[in-house]
N, C-alpha and C positions, 0 to 999 in steps of 0.2 A: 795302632790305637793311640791317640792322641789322649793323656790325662792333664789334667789340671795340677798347677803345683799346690802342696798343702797352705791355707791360711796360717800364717803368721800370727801367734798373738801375743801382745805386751804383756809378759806376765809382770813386770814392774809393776805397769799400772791398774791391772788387775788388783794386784797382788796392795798395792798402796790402798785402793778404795776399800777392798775387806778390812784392813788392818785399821784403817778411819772410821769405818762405823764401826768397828769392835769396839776402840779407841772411845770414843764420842759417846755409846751407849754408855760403855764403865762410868764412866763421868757423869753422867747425866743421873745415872743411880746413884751414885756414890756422895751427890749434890743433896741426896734424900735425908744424909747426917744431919745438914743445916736444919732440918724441916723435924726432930725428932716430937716435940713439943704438941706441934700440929697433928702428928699421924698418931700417936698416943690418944689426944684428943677424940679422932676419930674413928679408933676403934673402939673406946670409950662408949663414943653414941650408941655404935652397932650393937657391941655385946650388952648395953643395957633394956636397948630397947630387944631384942629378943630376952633377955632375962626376963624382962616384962610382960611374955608370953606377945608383943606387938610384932610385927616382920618387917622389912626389908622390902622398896621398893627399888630397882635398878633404870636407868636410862642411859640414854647415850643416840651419836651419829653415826654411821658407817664403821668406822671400827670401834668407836667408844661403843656402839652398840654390841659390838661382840665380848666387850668388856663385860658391859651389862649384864651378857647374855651366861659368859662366863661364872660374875658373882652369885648369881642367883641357882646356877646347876648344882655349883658348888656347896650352897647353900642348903639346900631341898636333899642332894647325892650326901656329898661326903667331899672335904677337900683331902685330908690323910686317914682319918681317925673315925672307926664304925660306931660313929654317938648318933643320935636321934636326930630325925629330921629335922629342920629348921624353917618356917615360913619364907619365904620371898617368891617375887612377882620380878620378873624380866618385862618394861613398858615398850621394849624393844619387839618383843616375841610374837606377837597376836598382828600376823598380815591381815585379816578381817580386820579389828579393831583399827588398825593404824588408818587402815585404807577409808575407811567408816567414816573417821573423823575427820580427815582431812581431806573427803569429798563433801561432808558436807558443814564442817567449819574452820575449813582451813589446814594447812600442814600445820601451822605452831600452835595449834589447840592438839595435836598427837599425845602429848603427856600429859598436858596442864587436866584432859577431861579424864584421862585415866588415873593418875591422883585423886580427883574430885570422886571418883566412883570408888576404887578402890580401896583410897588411903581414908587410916582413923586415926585420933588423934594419939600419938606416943607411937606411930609408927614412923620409920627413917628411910628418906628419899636418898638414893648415893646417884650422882651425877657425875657423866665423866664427860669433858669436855679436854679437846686438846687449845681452844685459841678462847673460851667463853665467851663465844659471840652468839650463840645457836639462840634463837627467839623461841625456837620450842621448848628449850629447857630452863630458860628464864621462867618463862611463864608457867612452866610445870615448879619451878622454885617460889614463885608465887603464892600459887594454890596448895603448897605444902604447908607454906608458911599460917595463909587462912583457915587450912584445916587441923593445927596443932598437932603437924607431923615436925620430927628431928627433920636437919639436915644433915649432907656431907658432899661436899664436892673437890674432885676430882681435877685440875685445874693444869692449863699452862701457858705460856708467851702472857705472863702477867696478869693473868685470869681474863681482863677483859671486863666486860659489862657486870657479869657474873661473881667478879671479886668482892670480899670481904659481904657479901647477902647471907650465907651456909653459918648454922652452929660452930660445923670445924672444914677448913678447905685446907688442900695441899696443893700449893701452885709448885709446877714443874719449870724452873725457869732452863728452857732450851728450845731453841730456832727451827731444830726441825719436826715436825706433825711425828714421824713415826720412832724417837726416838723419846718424844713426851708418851706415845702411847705406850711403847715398853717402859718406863719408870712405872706407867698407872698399872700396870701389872703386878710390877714388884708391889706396890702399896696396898692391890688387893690383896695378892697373898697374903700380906703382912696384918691385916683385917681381918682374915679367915682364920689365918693362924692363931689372932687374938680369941677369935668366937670359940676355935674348937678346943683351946685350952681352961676357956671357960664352960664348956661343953662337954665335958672327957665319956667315953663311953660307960664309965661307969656310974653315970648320973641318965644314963639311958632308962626311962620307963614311960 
């Protein structure tokens, strides 16, 4: 019986690329120090405008969208803490709606018209964008702005087109896509955490 010899594998280099995006993520969070001012800011917005009995719109692209999808469960569920539900809308969520709209006005009208239908005024759009180039979330930035909703966005490689538009943004300055989308992680948590402290279960009724 003839076998084959076992594959050889470089655990060096193996071993180096883990240890680099370990490496590279820390860092990339850890850059979120510099930005304390801004993420204060923007949890600011969130927990006010739910104080205000208003909700939480979310958005996002392929994984910003999960982001999206993420803040808004968290929001309605429970992130730690069994306090009452919370209003928010996932613009990510509804494949009728997306599909709807962007057969029949376009892909970058996807948020801008679900804003316009949804959103009232004193409610807060949060956008996550890893390069701020995406034209559907401009223009859902837009239509927030004309409907006298907050904003907040989510931001990074210098925000992009998208920069300095938002009440409060938090640009993520780092090169690579999924290493800005783990900081926007850390930052929602860090949002939710604001809400549900302002939220304690015993203010539940």
């Amino acid at each position: 019986m003839i076998t084959s010899a076992p594959v050889k594998r470089d655990a060096g280099k193996t071993g180096d690329g883990i240890r680099s995006a370990i490496e590279t993520s820390a860092e990339t969070v850890r850059s979120l120090l510099g930005r304390l001012d801004a993420i204060e800011r923007a949890c600011g917005i969130v927990v006010g405008a739910l104080k205000n009995g208003n909700k939480v719109l979310a958005a996002g692209n392929g994984g910003s969208a999960a982001e999206a999808l993420h803040m808004a469960e968290e929001l309605i569920g429970r992130f730690r803490l069994d306090r009452r539900a919370l209003p928010a809308v996932s613009l990510a969520a509804d494949p009728t709606a997306i599909t709807c709209i962007a057969n029949d006005f376009g892909y970058d009208q996807v948020f801008a018209r679900q804003v316009e239908g949804l959103g009232k005024p004193g409610d807060v759009l949060v956008l996550f964008s890893t390069s701020g180039k995406s034209r559907n979330l401009a223009l859902a930035l837009e239509q927030a702005r004309r409907g006298g909703l907050k904003t907040v966005s989510f931001l990074g490689k210098g925000g992009g087109p998208m920069a300095g538009l938002s009440d409060a943004e938090v640009i993520v300055e780092a090169p690579q896509t999924e290493r800005i989308q783990e900081a926007h992680q850390v930052l929602m948590h860090i949002v939710l955490d604001a809400v549900e402290r302002a939220f304690p279960p015993e203010a539940a009724g």
